[in-house]
C-alpha positions as CSV (number, residue, x, y, z in Angstrom):
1,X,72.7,104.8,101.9
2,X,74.0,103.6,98.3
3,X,75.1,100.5,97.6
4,X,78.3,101.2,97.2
5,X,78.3,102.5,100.9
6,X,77.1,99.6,102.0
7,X,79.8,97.1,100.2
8,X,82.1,99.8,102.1
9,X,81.0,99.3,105.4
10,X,80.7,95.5,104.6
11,X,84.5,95.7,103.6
12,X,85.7,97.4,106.2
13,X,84.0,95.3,109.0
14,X,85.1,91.9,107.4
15,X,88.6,93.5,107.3
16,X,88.2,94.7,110.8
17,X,88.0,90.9,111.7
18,X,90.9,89.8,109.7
19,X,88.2,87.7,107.4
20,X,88.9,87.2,103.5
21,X,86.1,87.3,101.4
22,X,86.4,83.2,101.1
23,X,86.4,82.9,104.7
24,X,83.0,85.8,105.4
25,X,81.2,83.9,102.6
26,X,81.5,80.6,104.0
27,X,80.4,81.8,107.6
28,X,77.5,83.9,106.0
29,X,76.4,81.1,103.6
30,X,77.1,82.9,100.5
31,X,79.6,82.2,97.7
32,X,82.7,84.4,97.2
33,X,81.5,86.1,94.1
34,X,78.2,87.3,95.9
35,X,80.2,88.7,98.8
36,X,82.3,90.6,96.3
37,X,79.8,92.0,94.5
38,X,78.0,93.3,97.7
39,X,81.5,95.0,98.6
40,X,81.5,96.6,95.1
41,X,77.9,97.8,95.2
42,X,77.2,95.6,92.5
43,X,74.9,93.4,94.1
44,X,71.6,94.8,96.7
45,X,71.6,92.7,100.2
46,X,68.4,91.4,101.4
47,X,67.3,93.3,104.3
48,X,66.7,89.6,105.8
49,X,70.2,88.9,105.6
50,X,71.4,92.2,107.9
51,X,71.0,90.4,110.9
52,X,73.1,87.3,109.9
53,X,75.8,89.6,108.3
54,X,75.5,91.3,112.0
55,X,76.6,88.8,113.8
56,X,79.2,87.5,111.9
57,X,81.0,90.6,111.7
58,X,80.0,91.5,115.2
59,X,78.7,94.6,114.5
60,X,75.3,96.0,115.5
61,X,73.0,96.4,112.5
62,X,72.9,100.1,112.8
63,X,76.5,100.2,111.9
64,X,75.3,99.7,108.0
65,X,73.4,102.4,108.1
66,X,76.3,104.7,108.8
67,X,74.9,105.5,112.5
68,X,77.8,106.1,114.5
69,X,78.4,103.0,117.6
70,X,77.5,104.7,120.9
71,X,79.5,104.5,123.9
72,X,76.4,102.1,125.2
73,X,76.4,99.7,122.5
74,X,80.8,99.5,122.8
75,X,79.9,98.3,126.0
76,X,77.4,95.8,125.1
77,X,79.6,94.1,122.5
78,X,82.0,94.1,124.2
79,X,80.3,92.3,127.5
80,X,79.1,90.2,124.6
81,X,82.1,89.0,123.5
82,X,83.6,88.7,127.3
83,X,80.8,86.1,128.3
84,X,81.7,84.0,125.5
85,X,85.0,83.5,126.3
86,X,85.7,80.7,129.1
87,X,86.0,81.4,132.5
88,X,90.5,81.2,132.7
89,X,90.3,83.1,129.4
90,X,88.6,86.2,131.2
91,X,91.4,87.1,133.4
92,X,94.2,87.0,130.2
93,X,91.5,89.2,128.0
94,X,91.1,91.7,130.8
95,X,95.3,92.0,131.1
96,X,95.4,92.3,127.3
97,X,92.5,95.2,127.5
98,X,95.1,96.9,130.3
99,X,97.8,96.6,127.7
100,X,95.8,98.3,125.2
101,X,94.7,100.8,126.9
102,X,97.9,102.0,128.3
103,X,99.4,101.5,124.6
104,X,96.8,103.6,123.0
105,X,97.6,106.6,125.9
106,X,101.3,106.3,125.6
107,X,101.1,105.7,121.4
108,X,104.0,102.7,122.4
């Protein structure tokens, strides 16, 4: 994968969880300019830094090397993120997962 690939996928996740560049630096430890520049393809990412860049955008660190997100690992972040949440929040995120769900069948 190119860096320019990379910087996409990058992109793409950050956008995915409504983070601006300022905001994705600051969580990752990096300045604004460095987190354009690894959007652009400008700028190679220390394989070190994967993991990090993993977590923040809470995707597994296959998912920058363009390997698709099996059903497997869906259901591991998404436990993931469940367990975090506190225990009265669990009941309202699995009502707003039932609401999705019968959105995305109906296209409502």
């Amino acid at each position: 994968m190119d860096l320019k690939e990379l910087g996409q996928k990058i992109r793409q996740a950050r956008e995915r969880r409504g983070l601006s560049q300022e905001e994705f630096a600051d969580l990752v430890k990096k300045d604004q300019t460095a987190i354009s520049e690894y959007e652009n393809g400008k700028r190679k990412i220390a394989a070190a830094e994967l993991p990090n860049f993993s977590e923040v955008l809470r995707v597994p660190i296959a998912y920058f090397f363009g390997e698709e997100i099996n059903a497997d690992e869906l259901d591991k972040l998404l436990l993931k993120e469940f367990h975090q949440l506190p225990e009265k929040s669990k009941v309202d995120a699995i009502e707003m997962l039932r609401i999705l769900v019968k959105v995305a069948k109906t296209g409502i």
